[in-house]
N, CA, C and O of each residue as an XYZ file, in Angstrom:
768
protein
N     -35.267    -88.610     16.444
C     -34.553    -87.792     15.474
C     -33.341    -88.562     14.962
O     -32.665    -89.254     15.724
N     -33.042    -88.419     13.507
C     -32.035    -89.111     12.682
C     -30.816    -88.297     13.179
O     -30.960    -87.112     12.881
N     -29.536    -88.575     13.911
C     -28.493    -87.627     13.333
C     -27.436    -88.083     12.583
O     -26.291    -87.636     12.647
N     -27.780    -88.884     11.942
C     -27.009    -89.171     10.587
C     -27.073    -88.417      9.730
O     -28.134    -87.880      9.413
N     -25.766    -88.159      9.054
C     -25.720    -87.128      8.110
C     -24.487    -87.830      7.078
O     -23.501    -88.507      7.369
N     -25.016    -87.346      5.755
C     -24.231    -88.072      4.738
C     -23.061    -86.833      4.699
O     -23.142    -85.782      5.335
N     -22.015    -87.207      3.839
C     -20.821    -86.607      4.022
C     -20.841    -84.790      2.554
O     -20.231    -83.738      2.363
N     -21.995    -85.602      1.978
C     -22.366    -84.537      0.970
C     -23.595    -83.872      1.252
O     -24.100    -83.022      0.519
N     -24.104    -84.314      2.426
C     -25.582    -83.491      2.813
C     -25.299    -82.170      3.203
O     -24.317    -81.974      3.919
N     -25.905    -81.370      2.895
C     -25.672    -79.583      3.105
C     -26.771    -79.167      4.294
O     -27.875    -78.675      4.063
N     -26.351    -79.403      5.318
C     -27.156    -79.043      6.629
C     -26.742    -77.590      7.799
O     -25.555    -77.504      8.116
N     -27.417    -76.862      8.197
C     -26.808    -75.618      9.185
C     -26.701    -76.077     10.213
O     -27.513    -76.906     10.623
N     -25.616    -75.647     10.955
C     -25.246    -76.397     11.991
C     -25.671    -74.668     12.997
O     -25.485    -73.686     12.279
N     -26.049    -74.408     14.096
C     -26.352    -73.255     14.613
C     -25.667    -73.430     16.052
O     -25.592    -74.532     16.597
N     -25.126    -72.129     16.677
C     -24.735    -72.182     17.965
C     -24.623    -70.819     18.266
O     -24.701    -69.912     17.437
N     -24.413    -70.674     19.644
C     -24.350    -69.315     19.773
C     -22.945    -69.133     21.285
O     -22.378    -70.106     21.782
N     -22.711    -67.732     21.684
C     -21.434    -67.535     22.556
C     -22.099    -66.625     23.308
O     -23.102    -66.117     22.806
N     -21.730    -66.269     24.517
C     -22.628    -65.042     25.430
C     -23.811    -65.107     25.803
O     -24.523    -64.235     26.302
N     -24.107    -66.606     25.451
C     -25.991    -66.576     26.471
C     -25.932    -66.289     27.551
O     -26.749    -65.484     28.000
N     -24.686    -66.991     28.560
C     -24.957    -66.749     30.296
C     -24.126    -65.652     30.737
O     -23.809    -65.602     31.925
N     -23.618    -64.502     29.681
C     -22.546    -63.751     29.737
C     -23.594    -62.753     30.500
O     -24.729    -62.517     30.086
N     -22.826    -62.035     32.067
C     -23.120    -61.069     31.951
C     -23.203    -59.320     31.488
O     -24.028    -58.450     31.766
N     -22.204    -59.306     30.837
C     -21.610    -58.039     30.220
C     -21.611    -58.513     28.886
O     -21.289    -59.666     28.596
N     -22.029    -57.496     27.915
C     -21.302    -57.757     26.266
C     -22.428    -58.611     25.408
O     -23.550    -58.615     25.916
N     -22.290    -59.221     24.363
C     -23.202    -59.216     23.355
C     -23.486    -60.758     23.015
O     -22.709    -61.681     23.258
N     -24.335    -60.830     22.604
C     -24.633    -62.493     22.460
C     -24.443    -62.412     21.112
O     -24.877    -61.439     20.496
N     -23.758    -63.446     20.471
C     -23.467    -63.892     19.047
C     -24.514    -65.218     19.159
O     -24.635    -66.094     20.015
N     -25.226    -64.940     17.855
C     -25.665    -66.306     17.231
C     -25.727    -66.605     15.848
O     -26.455    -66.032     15.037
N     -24.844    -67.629     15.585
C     -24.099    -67.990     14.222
C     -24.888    -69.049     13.552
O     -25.178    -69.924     14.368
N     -25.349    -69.296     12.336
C     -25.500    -70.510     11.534
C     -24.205    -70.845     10.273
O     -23.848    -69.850      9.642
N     -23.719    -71.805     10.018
C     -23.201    -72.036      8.934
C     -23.836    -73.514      8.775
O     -24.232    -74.496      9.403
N     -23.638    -72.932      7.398
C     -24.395    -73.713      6.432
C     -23.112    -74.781      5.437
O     -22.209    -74.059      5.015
N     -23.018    -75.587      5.227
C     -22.012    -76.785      4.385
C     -22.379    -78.380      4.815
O     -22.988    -78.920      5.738
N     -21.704    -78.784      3.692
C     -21.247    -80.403      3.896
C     -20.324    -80.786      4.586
O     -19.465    -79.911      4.696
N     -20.013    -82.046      5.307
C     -18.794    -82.466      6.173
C     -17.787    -82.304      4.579
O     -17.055    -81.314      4.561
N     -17.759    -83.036      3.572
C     -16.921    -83.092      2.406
C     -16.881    -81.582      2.612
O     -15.973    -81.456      3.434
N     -17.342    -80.380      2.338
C     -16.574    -79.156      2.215
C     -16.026    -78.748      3.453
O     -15.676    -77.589      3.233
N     -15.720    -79.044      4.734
C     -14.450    -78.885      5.326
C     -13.834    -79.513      6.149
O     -13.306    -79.104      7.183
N     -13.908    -81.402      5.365
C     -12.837    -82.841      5.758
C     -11.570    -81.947      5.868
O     -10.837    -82.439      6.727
N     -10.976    -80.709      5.273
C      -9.549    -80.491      5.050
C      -9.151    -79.354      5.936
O      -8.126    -78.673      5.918
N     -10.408    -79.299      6.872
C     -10.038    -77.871      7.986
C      -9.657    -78.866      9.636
O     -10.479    -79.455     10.338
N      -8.695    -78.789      9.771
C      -7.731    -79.667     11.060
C      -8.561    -79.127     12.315
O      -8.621    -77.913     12.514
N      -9.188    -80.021     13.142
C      -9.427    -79.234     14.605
C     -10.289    -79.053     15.032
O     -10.314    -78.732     16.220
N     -11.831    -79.203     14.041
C     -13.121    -79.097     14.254
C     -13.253    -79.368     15.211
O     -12.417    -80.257     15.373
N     -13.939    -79.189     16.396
C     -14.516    -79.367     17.997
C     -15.292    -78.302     18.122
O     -15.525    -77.422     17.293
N     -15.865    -78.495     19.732
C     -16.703    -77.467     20.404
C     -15.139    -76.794     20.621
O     -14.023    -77.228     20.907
N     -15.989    -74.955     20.187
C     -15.072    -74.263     21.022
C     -14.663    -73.878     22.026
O     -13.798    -73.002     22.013
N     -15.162    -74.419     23.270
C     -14.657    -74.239     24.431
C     -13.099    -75.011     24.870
O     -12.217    -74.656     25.652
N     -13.271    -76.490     23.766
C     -12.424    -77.209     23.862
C     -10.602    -76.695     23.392
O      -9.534    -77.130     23.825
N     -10.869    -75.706     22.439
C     -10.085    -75.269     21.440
C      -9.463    -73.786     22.164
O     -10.181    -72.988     22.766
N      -8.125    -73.639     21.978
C      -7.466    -72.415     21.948
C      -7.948    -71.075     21.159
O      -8.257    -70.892     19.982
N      -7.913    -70.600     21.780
C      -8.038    -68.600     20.574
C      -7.251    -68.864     19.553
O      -7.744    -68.747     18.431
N      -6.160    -69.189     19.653
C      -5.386    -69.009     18.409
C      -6.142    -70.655     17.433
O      -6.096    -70.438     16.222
N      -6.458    -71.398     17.605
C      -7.262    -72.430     16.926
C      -8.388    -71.890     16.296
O      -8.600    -72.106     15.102
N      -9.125    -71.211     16.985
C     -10.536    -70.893     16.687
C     -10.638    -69.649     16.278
O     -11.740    -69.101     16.302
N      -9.219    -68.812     15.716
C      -9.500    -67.645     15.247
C      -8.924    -68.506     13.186
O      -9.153    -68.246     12.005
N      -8.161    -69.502     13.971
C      -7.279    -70.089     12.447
C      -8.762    -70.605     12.094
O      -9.399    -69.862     11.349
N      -9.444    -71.880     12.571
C     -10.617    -72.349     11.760
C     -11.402    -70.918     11.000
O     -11.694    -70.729      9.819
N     -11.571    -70.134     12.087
C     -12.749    -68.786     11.355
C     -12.004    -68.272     10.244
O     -12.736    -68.243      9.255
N     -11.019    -67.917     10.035
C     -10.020    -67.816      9.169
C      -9.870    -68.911      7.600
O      -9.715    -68.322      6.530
N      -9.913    -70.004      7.609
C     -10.484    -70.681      6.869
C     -11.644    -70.611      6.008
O     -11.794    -70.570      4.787
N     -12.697    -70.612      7.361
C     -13.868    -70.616      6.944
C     -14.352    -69.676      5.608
O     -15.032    -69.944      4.617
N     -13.634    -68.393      6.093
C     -13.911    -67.196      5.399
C     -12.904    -67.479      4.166
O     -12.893    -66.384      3.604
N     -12.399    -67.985      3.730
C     -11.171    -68.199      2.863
C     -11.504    -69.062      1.832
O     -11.331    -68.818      0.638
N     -12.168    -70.462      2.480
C     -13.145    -71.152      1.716
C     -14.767    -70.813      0.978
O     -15.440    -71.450      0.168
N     -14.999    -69.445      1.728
C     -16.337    -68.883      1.099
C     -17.428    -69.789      1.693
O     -18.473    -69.818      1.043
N     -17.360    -70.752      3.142
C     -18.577    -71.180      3.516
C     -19.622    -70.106      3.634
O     -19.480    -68.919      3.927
N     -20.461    -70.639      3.407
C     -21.818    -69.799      4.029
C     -21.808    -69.757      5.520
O     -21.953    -70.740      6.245
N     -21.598    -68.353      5.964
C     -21.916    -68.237      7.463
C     -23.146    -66.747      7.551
O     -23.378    -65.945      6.646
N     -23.837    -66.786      9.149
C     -24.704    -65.676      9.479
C     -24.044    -65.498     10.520
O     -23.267    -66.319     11.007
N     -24.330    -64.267     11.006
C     -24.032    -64.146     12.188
C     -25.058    -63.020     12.931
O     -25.082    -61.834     12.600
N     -25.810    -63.547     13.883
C     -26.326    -61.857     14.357
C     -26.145    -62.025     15.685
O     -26.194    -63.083     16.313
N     -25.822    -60.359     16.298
C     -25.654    -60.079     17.196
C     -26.350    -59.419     18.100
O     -27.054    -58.615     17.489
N     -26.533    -59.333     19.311
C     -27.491    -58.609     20.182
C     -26.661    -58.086     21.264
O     -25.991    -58.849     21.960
N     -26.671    -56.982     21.418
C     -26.373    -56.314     22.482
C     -26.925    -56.649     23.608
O     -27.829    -57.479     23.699
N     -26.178    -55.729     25.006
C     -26.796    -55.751     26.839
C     -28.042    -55.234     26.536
O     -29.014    -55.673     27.150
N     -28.203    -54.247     25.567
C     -29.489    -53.365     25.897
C     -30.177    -53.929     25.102
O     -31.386    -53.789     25.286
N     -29.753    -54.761     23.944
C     -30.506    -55.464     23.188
C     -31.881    -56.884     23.847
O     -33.062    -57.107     23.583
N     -30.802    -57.538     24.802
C     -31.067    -58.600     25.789
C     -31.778    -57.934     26.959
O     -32.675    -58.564     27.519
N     -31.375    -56.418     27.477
C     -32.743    -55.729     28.536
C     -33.829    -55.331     28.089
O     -34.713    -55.203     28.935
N     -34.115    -55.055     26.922
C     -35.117    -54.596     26.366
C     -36.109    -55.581     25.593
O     -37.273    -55.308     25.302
N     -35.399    -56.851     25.295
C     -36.157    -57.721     24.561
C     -35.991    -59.448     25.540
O     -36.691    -60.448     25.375
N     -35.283    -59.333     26.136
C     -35.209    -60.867     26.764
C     -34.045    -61.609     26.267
O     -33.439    -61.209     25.273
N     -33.789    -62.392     26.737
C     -32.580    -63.521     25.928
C     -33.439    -64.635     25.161
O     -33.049    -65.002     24.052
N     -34.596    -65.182     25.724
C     -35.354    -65.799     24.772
C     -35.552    -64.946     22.973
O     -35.050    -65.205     21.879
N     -36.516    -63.900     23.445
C     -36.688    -63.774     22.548
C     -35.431    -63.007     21.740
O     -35.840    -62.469     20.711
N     -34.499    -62.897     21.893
C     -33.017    -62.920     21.100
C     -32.947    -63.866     20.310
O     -33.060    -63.979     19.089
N     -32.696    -64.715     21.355
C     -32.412    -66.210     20.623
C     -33.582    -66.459     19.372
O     -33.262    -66.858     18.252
N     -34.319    -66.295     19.588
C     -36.050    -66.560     18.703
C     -35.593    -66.048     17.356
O     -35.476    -66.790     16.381
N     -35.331    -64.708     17.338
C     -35.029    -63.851     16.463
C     -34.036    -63.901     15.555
O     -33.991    -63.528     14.382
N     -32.538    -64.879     16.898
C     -31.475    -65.263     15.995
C     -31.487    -65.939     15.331
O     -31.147    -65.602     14.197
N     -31.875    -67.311     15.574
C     -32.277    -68.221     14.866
C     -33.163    -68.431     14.057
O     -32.954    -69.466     13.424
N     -34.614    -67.602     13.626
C     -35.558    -67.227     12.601
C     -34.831    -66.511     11.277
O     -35.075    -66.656     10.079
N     -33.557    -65.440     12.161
C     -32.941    -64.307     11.251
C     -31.832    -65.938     10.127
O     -31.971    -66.206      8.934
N     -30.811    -66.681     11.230
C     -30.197    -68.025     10.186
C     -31.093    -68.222      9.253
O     -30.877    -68.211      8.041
N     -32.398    -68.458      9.939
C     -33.122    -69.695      9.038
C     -33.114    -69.166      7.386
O     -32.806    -69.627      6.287
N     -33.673    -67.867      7.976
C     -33.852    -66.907      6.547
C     -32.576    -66.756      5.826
O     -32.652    -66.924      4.609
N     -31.619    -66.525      6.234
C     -30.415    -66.207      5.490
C     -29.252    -67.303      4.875
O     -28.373    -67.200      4.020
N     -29.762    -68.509      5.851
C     -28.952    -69.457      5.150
C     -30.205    -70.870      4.789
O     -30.361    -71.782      5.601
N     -30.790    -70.815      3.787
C     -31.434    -71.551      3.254
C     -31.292    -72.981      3.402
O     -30.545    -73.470      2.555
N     -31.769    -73.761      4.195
C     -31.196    -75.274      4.352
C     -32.428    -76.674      4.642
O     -33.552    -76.392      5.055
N     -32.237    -77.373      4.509
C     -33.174    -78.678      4.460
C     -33.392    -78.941      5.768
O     -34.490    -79.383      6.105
N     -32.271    -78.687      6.816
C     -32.362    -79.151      7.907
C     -31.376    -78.177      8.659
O     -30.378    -77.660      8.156
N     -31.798    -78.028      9.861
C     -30.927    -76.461     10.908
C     -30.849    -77.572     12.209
O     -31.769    -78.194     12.741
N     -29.192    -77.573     12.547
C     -29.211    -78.082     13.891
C     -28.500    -77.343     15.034
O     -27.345    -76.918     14.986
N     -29.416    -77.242     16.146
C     -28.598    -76.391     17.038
C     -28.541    -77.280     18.246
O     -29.152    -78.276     18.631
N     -27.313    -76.331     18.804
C     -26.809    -76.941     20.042
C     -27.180    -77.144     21.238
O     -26.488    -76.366     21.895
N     -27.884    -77.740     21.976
C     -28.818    -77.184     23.282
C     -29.931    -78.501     23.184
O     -29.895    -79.556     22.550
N     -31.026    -77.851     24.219
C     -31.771    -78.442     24.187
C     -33.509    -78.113     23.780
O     -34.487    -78.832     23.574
N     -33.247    -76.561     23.800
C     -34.837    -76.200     23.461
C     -34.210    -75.029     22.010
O     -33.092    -74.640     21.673
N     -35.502    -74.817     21.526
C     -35.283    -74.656     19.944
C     -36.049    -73.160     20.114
O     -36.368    -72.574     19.080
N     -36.339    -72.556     21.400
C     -36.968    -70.756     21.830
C     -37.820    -70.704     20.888
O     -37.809    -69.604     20.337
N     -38.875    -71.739     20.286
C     -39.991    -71.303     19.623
C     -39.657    -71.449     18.069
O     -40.496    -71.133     17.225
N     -38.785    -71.789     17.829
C     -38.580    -71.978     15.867
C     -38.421    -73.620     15.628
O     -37.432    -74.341     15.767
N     -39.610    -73.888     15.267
C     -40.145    -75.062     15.235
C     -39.589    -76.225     14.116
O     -39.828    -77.427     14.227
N     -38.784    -75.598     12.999
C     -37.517    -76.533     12.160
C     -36.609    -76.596     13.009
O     -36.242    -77.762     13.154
N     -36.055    -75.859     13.661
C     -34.963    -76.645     14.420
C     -34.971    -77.998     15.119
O     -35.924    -78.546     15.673
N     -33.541    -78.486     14.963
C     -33.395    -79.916     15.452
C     -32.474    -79.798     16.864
O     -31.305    -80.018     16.547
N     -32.550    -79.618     17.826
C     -32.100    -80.105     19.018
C     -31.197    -80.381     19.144
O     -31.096    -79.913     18.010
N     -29.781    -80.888     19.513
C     -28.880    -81.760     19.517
C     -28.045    -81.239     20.958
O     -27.397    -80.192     20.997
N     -28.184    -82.084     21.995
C     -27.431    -81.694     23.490
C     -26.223    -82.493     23.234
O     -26.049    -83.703     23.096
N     -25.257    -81.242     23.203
C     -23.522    -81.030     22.865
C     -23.650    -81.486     21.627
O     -23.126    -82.582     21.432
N     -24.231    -80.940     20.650
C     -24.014    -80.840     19.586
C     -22.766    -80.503     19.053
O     -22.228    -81.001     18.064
N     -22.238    -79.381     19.981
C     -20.961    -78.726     19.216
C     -19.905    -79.815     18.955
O     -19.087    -79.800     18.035
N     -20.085    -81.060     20.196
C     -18.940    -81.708     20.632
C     -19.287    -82.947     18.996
O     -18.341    -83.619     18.584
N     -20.433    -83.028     18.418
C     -20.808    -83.907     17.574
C     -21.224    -83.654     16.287
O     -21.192    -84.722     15.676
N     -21.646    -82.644     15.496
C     -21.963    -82.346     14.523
C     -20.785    -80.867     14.266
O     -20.664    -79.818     14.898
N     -20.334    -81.210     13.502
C     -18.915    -80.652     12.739
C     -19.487    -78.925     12.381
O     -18.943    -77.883     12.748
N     -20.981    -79.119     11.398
C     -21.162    -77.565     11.198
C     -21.633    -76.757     12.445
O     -21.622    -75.526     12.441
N     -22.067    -77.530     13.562
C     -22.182    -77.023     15.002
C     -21.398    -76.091     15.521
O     -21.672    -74.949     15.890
N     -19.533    -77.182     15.516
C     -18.394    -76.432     16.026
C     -18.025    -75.729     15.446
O     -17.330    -74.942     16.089
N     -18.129    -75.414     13.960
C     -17.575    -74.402     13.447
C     -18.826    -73.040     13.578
O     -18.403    -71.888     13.486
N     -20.101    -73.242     13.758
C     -20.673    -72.341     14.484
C     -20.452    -71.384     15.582
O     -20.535    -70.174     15.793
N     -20.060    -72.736     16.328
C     -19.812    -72.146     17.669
C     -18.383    -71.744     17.842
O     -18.014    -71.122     18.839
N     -17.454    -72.150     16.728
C     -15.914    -71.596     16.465
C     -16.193    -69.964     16.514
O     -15.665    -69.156     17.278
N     -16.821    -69.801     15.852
C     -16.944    -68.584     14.689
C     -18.009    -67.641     15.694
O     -17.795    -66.482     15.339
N     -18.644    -67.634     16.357
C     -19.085    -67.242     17.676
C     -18.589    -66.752     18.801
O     -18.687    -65.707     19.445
N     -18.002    -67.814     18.883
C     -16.736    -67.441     19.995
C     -15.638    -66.643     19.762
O     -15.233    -65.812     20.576
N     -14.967    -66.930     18.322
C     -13.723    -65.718     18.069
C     -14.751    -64.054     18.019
O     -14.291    -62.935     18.247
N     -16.095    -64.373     17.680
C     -16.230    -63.051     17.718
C     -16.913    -62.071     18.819
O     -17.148    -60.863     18.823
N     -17.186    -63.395     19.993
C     -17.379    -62.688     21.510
C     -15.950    -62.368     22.124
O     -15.959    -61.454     22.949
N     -14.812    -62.921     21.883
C     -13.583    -62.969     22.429
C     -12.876    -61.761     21.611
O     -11.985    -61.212     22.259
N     -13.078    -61.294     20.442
C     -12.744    -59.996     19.674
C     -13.631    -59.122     20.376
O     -13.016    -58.205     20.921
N     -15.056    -59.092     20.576
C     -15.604    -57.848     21.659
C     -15.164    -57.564     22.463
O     -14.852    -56.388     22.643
N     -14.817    -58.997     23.760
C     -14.405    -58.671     24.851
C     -12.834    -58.042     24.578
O     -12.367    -57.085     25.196
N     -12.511    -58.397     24.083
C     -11.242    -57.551     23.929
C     -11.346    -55.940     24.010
O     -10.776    -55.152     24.765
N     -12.099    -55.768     23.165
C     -12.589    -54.205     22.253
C     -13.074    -53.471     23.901
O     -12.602    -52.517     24.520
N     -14.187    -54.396     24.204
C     -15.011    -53.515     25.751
C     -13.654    -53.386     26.593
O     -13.352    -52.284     27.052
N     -12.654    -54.745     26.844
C     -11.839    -54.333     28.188
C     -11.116    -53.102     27.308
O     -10.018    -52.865     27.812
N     -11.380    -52.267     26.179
C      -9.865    -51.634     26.063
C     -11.163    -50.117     26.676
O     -10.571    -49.245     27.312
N     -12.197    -49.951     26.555
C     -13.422    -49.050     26.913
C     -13.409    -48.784     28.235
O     -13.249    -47.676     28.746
N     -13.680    -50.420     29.102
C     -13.862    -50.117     30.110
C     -12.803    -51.105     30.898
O     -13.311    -52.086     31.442
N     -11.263    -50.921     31.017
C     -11.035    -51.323     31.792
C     -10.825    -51.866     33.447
O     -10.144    -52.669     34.084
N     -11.825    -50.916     33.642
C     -11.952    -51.287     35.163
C     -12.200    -53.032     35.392
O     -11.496    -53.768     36.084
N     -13.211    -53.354     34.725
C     -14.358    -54.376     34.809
C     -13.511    -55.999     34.491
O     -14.070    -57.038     34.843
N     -12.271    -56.023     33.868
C     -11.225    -56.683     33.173
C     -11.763    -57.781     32.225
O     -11.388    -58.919     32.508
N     -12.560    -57.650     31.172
C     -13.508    -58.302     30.432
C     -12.732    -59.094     29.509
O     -13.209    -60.114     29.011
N     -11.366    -58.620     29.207
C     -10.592    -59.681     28.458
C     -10.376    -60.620     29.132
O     -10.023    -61.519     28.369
N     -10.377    -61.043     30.376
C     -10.325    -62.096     31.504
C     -11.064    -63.002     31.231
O     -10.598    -64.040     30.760
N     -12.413    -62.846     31.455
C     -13.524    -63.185     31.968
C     -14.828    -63.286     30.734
O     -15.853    -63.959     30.624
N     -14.182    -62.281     29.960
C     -15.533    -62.497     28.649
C     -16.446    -62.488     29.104
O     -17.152    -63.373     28.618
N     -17.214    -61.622     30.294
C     -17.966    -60.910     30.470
C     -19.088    -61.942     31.288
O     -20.223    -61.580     31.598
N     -18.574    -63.157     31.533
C     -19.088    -63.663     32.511
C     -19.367    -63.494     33.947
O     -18.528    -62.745     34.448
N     -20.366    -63.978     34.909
C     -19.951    -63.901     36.510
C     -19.016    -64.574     37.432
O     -19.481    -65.514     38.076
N     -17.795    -64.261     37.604
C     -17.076    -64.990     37.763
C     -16.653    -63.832     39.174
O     -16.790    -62.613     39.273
N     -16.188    -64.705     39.976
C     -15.502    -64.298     41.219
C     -15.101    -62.224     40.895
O     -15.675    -61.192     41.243
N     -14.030    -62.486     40.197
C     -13.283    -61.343     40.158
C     -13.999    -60.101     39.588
O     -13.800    -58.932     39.918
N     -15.238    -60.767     38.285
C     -15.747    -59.818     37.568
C     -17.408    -58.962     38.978
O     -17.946    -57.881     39.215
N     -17.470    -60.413     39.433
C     -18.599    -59.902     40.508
C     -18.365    -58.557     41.679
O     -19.121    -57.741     42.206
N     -16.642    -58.894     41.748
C     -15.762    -58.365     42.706
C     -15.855    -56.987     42.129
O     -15.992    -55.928     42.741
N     -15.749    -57.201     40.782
C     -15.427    -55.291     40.227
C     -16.855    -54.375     40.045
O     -17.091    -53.176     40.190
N     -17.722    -55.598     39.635
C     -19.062    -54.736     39.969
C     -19.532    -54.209     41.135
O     -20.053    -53.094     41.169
N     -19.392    -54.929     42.127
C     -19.506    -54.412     43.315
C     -18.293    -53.205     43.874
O     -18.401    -52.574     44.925
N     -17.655    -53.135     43.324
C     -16.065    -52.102     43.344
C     -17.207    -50.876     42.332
O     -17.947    -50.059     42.879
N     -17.109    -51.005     41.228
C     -17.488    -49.668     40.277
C     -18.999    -49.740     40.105
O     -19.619    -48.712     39.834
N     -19.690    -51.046     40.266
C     -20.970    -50.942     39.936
C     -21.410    -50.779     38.257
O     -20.613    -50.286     37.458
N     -22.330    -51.102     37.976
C     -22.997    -51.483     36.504
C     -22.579    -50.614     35.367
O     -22.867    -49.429     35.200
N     -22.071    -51.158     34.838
C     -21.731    -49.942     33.516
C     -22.872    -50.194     32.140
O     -23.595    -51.184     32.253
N     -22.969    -49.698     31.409
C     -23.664    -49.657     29.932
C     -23.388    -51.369     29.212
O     -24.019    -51.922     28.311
N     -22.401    -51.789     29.887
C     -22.492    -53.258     28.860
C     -22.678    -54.328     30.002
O     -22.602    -55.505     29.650
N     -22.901    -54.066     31.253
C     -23.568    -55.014     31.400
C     -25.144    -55.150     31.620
O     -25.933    -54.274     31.972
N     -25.304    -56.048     31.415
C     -27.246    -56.818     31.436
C     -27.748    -57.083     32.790
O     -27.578    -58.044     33.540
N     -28.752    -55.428     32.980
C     -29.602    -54.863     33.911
C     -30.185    -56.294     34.122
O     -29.961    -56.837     35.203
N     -30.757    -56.804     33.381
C     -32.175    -57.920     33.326
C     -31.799    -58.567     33.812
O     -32.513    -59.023     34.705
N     -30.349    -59.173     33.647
C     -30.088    -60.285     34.475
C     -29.848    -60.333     35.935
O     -29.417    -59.371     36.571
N     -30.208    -61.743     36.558
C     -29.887    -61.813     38.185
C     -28.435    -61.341     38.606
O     -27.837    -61.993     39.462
N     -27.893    -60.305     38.069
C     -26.903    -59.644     38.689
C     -26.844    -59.682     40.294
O     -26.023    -60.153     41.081
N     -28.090    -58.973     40.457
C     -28.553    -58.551     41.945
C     -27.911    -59.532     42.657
O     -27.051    -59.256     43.494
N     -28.359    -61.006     42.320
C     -27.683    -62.189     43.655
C     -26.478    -61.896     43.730
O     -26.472    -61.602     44.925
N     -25.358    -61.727     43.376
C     -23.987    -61.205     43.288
C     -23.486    -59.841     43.804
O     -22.512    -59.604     44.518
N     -24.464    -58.938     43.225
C     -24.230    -57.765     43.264
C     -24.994    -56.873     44.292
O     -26.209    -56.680     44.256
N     -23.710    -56.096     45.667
C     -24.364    -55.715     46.986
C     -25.003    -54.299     46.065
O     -25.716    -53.468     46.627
């Protein structure tokens, strides 16, 4: 695979936030542009690398400049009832359709069955419309988790963003499963 990309080539860069999350909603984003339409946005990276307040300013931009972005979302019950594969399948079929492009690159290593996609492991960290994918993903799993901890504060999801993490395992086992988190998943190993 080529990953050269000219500076005027118009390619989707795809990523997503909340795959290994256990509580809360999986975002999966495509944007669609040229490196030339946003050389003038400061900061591009994977967003893990980047601050909230960075990655709410890039999304902020984004929308300001009128890039082409998708975004779809799937709920806990969305992901118990249908799988995280086939989420993903769906998310990325739903980009393909909505942002029209020559070439779709996502971040990872398997493409869940949509056979234009191009592959790219740490993509986010290397292809520019990647990170702003995965920018724009992330401010809007980190705006949920906000929203759920104000619902259900027991669970402390503004922490943790709805991952398994020590403290969040600690509260499930304290209150036990609520409505946003994901039955399907191996909770159980964690959870007495």
């Amino acid at each position: 695979m080529d990953l050269f990309i000219c500076k005027d080539e118009v390619i989707c860069g795809i990523d997503e936030a909340g795959r290994g999350s256990v509580a809360g909603s999986l975002f999966v984003c495509g944007v669609k542009c040229s490196i030339n339409d946003i050389s003038d946005i400061r900061d591009i990276d994977d967003s893990k690398k980047l601050s909230r307040e960075k990655r709410d300013r890039i999304f902020n931009l984004v929308k300001k400049k009128n890039l082409a972005y998708f975004v779809m979302k799937f709920s806990a019950n969305d992901i118990d009832n249908h799988g995280i594969s086939k989420c993903m399948n769906e998310g990325l079929s739903t980009i393909m359709y909505n942002l029209d492009s020559k070439r779709y690159l996502f971040d990872g290593n398997t493409n869940f069955g949509v056979s234009k996609i191009e592959c790219i492991i740490k993509g986010d960290s290397k292809i520019p419309q990647i990170s702003l994918a995965s920018i724009i993903a992330k401010s809007l799993k980190d705006k949920e988790s906000d929203e759920l901890h104000l619902a259900y504060p027991l669970y402390e999801i503004n922490k943790h963003k709805g991952y398994a993490t020590k403290k969040h395992i600690e509260l499930i086992n304290l209150y036990g499963l609520s409505q946003i988190h994901r039955k399907s998943f191996k909770i159980k190993k964690y959870y007495r």
